[in-house]
C-alpha positions in Angstrom: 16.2 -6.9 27.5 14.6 -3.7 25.7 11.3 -4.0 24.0 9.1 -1.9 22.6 9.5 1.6 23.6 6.9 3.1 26.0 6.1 5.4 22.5 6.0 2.6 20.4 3.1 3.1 17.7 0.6 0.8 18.0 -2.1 0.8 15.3 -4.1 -0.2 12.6 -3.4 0.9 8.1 -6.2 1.6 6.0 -6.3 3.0 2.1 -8.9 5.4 0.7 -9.7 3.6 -2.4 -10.6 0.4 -0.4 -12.0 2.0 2.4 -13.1 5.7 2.0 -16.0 5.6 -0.6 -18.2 8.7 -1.0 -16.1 9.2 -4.3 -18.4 11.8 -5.9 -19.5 13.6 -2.8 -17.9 16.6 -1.4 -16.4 17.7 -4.8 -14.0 14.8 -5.6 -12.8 14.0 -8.8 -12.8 10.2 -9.8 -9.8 8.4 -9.3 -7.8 5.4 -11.5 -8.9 3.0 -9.0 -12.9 4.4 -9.1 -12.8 3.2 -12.8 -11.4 -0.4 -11.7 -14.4 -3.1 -11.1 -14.7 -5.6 -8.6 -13.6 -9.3 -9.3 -12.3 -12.3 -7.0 -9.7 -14.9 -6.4 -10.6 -16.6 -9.8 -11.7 -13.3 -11.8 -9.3 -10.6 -12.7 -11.2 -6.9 -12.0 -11.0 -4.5 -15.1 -10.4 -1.7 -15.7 -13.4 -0.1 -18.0 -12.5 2.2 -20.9 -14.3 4.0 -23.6 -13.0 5.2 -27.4 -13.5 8.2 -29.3 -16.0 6.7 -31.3 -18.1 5.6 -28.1 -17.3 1.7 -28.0 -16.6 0.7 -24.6 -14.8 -1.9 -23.3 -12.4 -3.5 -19.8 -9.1 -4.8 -20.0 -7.6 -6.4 -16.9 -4.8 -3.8 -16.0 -4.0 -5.3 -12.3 -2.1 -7.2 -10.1 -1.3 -10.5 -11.4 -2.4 -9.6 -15.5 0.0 -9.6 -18.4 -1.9 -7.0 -19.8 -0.2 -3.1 -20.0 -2.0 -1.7 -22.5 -5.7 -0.4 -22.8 -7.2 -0.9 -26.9 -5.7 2.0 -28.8 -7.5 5.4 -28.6 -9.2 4.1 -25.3 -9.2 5.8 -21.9 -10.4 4.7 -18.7 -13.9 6.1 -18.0 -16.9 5.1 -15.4 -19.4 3.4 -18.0 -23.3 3.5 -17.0 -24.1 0.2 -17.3 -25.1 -2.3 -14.6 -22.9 -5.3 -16.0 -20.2 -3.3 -14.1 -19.6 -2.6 -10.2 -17.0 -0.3 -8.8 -16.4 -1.2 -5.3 -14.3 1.6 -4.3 -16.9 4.3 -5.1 -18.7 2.6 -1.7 -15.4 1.0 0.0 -16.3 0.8 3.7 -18.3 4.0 3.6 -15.6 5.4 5.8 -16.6 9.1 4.5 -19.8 8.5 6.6 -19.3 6.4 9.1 -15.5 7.7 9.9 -16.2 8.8 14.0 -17.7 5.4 14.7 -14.4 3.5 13.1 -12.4 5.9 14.9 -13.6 5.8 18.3 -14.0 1.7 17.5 -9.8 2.2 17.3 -9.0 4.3 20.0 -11.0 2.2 22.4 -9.0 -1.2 20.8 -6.1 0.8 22.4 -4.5 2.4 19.0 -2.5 5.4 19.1 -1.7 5.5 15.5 -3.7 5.1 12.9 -2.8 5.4 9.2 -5.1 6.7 6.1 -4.6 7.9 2.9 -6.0 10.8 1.2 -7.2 10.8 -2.0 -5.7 13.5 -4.3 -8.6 13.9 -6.6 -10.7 15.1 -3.5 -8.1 17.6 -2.8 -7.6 18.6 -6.7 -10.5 16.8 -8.5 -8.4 17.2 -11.5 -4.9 16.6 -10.3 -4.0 20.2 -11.8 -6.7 22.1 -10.8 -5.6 25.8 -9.6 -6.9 26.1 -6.2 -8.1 22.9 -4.0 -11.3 21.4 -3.4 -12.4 23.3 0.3 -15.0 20.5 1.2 -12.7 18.0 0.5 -9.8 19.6 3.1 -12.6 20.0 5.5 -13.5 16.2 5.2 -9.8 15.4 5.8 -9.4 18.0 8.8 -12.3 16.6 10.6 -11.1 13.4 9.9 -7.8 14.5 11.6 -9.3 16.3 14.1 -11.2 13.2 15.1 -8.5 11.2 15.7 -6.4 14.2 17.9 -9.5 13.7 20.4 -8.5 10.0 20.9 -4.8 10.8 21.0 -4.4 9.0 18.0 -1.7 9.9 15.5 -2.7 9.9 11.7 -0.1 9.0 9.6 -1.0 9.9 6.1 0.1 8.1 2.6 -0.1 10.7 -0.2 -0.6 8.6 -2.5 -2.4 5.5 -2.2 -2.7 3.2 -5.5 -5.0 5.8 -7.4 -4.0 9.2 -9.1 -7.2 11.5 -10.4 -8.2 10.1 -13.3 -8.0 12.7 -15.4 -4.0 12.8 -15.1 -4.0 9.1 -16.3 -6.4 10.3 -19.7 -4.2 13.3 -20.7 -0.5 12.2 -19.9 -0.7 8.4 -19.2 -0.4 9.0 -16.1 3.2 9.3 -14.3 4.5 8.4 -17.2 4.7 12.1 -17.9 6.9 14.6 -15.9 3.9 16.9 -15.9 3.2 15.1 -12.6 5.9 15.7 -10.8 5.1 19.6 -10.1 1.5 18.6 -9.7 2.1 16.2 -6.7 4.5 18.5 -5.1 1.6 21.3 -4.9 -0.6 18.5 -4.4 1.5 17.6 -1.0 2.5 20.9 0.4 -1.0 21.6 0.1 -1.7 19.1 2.4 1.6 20.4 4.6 -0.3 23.6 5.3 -3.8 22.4 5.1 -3.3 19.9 8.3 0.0 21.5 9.9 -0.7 20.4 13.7 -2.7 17.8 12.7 -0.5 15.5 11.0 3.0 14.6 11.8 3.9 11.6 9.7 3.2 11.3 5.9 4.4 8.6 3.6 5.0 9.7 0.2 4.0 6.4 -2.2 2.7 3.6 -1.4 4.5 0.2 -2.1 6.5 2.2 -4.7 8.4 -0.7 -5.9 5.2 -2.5 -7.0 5.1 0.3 -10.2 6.7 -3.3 -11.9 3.9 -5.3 -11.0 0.7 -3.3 -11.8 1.9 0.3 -13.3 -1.8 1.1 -14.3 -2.8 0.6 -10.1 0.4 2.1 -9.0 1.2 5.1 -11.5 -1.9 5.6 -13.6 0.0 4.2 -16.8 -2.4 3.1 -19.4 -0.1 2.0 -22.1 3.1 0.8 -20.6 6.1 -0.8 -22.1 10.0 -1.4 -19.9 10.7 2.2 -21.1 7.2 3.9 -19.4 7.6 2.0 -16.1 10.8 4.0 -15.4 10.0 7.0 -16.3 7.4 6.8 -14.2 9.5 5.0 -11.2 12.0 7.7 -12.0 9.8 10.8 -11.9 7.8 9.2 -8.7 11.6 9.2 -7.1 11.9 12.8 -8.0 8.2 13.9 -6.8 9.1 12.4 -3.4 12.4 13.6 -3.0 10.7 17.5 -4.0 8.3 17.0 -1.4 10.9 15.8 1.2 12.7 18.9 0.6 9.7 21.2 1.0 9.0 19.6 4.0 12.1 19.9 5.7 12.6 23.8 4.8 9.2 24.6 5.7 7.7 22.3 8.1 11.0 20.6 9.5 8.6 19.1 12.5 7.3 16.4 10.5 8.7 13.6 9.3 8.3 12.1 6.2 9.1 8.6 5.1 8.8 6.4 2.0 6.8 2.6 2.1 8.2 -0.1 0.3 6.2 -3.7 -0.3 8.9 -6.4 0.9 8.6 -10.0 1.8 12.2 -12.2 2.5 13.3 -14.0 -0.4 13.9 -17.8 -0.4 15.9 -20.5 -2.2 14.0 -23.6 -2.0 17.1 -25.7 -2.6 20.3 -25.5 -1.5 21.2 -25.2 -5.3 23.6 -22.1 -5.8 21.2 -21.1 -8.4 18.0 -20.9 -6.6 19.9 -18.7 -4.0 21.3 -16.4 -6.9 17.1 -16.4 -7.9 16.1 -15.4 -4.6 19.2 -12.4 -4.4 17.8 -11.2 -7.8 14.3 -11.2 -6.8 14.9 -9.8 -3.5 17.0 -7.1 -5.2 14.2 -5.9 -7.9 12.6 -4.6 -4.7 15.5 -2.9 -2.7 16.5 -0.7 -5.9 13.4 1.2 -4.8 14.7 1.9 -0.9 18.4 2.3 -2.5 16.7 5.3 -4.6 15.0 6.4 -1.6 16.9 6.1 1.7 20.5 6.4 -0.1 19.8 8.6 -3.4 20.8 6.7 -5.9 20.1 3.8 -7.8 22.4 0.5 -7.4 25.1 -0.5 -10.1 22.6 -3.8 -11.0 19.8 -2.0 -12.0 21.8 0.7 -13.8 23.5 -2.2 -15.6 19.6 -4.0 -16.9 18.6 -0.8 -18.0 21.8 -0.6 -20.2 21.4 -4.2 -21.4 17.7 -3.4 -22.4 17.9 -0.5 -23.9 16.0 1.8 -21.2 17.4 5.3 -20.6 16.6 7.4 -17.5 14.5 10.6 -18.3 16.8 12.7 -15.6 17.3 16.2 -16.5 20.2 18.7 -14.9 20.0 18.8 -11.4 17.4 15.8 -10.5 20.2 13.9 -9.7 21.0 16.5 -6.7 17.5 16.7 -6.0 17.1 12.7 -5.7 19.9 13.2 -3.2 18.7 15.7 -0.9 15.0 14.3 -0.4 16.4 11.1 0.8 13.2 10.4 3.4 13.2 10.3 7.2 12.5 7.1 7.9 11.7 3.7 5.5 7.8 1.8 6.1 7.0 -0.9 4.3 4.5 -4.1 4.3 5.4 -7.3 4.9 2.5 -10.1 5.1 4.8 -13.2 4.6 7.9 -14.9 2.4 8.5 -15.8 -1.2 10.0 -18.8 -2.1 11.9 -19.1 -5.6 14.0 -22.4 -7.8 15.0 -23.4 -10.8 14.1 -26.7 -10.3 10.5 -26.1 -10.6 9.2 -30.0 -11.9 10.3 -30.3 -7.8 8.7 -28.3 -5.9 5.0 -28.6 -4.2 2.3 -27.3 -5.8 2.4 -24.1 -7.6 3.1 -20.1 -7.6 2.1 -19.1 -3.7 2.6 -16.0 -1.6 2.3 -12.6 -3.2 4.1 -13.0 -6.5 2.7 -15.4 -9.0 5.9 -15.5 -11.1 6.8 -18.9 -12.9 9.6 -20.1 -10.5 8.1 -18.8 -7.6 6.3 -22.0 -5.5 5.0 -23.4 -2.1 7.3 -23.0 1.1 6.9 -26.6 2.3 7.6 -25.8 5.8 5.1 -23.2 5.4 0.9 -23.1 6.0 -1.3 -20.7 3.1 -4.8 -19.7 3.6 -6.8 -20.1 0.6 -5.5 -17.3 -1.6 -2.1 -19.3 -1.4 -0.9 -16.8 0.9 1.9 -18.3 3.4 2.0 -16.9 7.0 6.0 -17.4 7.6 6.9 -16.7 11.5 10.6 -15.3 11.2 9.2 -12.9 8.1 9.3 -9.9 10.1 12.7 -10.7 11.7 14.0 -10.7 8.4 13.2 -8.2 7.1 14.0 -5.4 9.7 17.7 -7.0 9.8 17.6 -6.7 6.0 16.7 -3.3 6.3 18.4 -2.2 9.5 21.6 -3.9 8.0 21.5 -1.7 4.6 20.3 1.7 5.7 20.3 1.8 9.3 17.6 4.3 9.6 14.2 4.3 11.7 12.0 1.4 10.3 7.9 1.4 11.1 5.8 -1.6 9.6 2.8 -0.2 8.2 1.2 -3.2 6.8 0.9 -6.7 8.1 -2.2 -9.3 8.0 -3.7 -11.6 6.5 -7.1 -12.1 4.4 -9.3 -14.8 4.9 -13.3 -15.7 4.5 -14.6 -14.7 7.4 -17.8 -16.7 8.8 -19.8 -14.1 10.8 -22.0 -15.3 13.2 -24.1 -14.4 16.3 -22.5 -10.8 15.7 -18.5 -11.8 15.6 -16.2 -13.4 13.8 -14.4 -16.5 16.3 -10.9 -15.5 13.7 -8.5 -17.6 15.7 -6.5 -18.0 12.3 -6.2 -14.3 12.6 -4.9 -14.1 16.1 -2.3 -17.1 15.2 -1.1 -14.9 12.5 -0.7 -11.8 14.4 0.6 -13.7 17.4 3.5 -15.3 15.3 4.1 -11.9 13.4 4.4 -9.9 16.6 6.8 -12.2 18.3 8.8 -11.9 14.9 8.9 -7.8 15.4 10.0 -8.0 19.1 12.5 -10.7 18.7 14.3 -8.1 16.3 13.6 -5.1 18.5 14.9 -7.4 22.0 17.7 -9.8 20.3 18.7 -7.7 17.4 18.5 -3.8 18.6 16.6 -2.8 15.7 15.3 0.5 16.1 11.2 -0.2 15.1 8.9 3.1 15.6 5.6 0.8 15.5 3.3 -2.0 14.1 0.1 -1.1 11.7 -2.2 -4.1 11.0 -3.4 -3.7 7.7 -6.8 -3.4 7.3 -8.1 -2.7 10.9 -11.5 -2.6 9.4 -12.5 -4.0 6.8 -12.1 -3.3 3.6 -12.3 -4.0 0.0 -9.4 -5.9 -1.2 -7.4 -4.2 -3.5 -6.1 -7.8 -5.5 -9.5 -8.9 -6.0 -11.6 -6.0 -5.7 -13.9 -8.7 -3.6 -14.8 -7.6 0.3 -15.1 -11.6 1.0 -11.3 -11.1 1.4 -11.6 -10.0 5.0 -8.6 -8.2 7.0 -10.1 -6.4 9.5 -10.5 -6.7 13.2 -13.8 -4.9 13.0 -16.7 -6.9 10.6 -18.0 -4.3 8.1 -21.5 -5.9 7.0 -20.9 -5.3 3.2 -21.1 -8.2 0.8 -19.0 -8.0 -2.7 -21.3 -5.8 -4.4 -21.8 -3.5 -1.5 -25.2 -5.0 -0.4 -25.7 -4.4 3.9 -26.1 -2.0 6.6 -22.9 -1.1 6.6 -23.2 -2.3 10.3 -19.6 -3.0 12.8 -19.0 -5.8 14.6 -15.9 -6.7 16.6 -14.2 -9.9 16.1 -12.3 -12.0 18.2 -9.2 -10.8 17.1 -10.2 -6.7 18.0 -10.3 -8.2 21.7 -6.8 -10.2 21.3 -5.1 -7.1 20.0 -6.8 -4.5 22.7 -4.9 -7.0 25.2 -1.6 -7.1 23.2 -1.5 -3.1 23.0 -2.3 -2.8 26.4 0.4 -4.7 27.5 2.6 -3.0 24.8 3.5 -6.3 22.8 4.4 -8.1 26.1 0.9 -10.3 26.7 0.7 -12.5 23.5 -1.5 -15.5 24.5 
């Protein structure tokens, strides 16, 4: 039976605007997400704003809010005042303590390890004319650090935050102004870490623009119309930067990330089936774009029924077809359950959605965020994916967050382990029964982190215990958990030991 392949790429995924902090040292710019404040489970975090006439103000523009629109005339500032806390300006403090959480990694075993940079630190601005020097050196040494260990970085352009100033003066991706922008953003980075890094993805969870397009695209003041343009001219920036990458670095490989979860009916109702084909398909339009280079007949067909015209302009089509990407990542971190027959089902909305017919998997346990931990989730969905593009596949993101008791200098995160156990068996079943070609397996949040649904760091991930509390109180301190030592085993036996 084949199993994972002796270059299979074993690792851990982290983001800069949960993780990175230091977000005005070194001559970055602030980002969407350093105006965002911290929040929990029961609190949604704002986003703070500020009008030409100097009232300020937050509005709730992420995951999980109705709300698309900051007060007229507002644009999202910092505000100087202590009734506000912006976790991601500290995150893990990453920017300082970065060779300690790297060799941490390459001593759990890890030969891949995924980051994202932050565009404002490379362009403060977004537009700026020439690059920010100290913040390429931060990156490079960052890089540099990992080579030593033999560790690969692979690197997400973009991240859930855009420099701010790009969402102030054109509503962020919203405006076609961008697209140019993150093309000299990227092959900036091309040249600035050729030999460095060989694997970049160009958004991150691209599809969730639907969801949250203020977190995802920088859009301030979105309506149907905004949220694809601003899919529409993210689709065109990658596929630009796809093709500049293949004509002049044709060594690396670059690869677009999708956020995916399986899709279930809860009955055996022909309508909650339909439900769970729609929902599932909101989601693949993204990797259809993508991985094929168009957009499917059924979201061409909603757009028609509600009005909603795609901004393409002569030759973006052709474009969108040549920068097709090299290989399709995404996150998976469990199922979503869907009916019609809603006065049935357990409990309420669970797993990562929260719309109104979405509810409890039965046969399913949740942590205390509602999340389900489903053990044929990954299985899934590399068939699903294998089946309709038949390209490379990598999962970049899988785990699971829960409220971590740390005592006598670990965290005994059994729960973890369980989860990671069940998920990893799910992956190899589909690499050894199914022949689905799988490059590797990122656990998200490696170290922890500050979550980005909640803006809380009592939402723990990580492997390695950060000693941060919610409001970035603590040494800043590592500790290894349990679940550091169970993985270390795992990758050392390359996925075969999983007791």
């Amino acid at each position: 039976m084949t199993r994972f392949s002796k270059d299979f790429l074993w690792g851990g995924a982290t983001a800069a605007n949960q993780y990175e902090g230091g977000a005005r040292e070194g001559g970055a710019g602030l980002s969407t997400a350093d105006v965002m404040t911290n929040g929990s489970h029961t609190v949604r975090r704002q986003v703070t704003w500020q009008k030409p006439d100097g009232t300020t103000g937050s509005t709730p523009l992420c995951f999980g809010s109705p709300e698309r629109h900051l007060p007229e005339g507002a644009i999202p500032v910092e505000l100087n005042d202590e009734k506000y806390y912006y976790p991601s300006h500290l995150g893990s403090d990453f920017y300082h303590w970065y060779k300690e959480d790297i060799r941490l990694c390459a001593e759990e075993g890890f030969n891949c390890l995924r980051f994202s940079v932050k565009w404002s630190r490379i362009f403060p601005n977004g537009d700026d004319e020439t690059p920010n020097q100290e913040g390429i050196d931060f990156y490079k040494d960052v890089f540099t650090e990992c080579k030593k260990y033999g560790i690969e970085p692979l690197v997400t352009l973009e991240h859930y935050e855009n420099p701010l100033a790009l969402a102030q003066r054109y509503n962020g991706w919203d405006s076609r102004e961008l697209v140019d922008m993150y093309v000299k953003y990227a092959t900036t980075c091309f040249k600035e870490f050729d030999g460095l890094v060989k694997y970049y993805l160009t958004f991150n969870e691209i599809n969730l623009i639907e969801a949250a397009p203020y977190v995802t695209a920088g859009i301030i003041h979105a309506d149907p119309q905004n949220i694809a343009n601003g899919a529409f001219h993210q689709f065109l920036a990658s596929a630009k930067t796809v093709i500049a990458a293949h004509k002049d670095y044709p060594e690396l490989k670059i690869g677009m990330m999708l956020a995916y979860g399986p899709t279930y009916g809860l009955t055996p109702d022909p309508a909650d089936q339909l439900l769970a084909q729609q929902w599932q398909n909101k989601t693949l339009v993204y990797s259809d774009v993508q991985m094929l280079g168009r957009y499917p007949n059924y979201k061409l067909k909603e757009y028609e029924r509600e009005g909603i015209v795609i901004p393409a302009q002569e030759g973006d089509w052709e474009i969108i077809k040549e920068g097709t990407c090299d290989f399709l990542s995404f996150s998976t971190y469990g199922s979503h359950t869907l009916t019609v027959h809603g006065e049935e089902a357990e409990g309420g909305a669970g797993g990562n959605g929260g719309a109104m017919q979405m509810v409890r998997n039965p046969y399913l346990k949740t942590n205390a965020w509602g999340w389900a931990t489903d053990p044929q989730c990954l299985r899934i969905t590399l068939n699903t994916f294998y089946d309709r593009y038949h390209c490379d596949l990598w999962c970049v993101e899988n785990g699971i967050g829960w409220n971590d008791k740390f005592e006598d200098g670990t965290v005994h995160d059994d729960y973890r382990i369980d989860y990671m156990r069940a998920n990893i068996q799910s992956m190899r079943d589909a690499v050894e029964f199914d022949g689905i070609p799988l490059m590797g397996y990122l656990y998200w949040g490696c170290v922890d982190m500050v979550s980005n649904g909640e803006g809380e760091r009592a939402k723990r991930y990580g492997q390695i215990y950060v000693d941060l509390d919610d409001l970035g109180n603590g040494t800043g301190k590592r500790y290894l958990k349990d679940s550091y030592h169970w993985y270390k085993k795992c990758i050392q036996s390359n996925g075969e030991d999983l007791d």
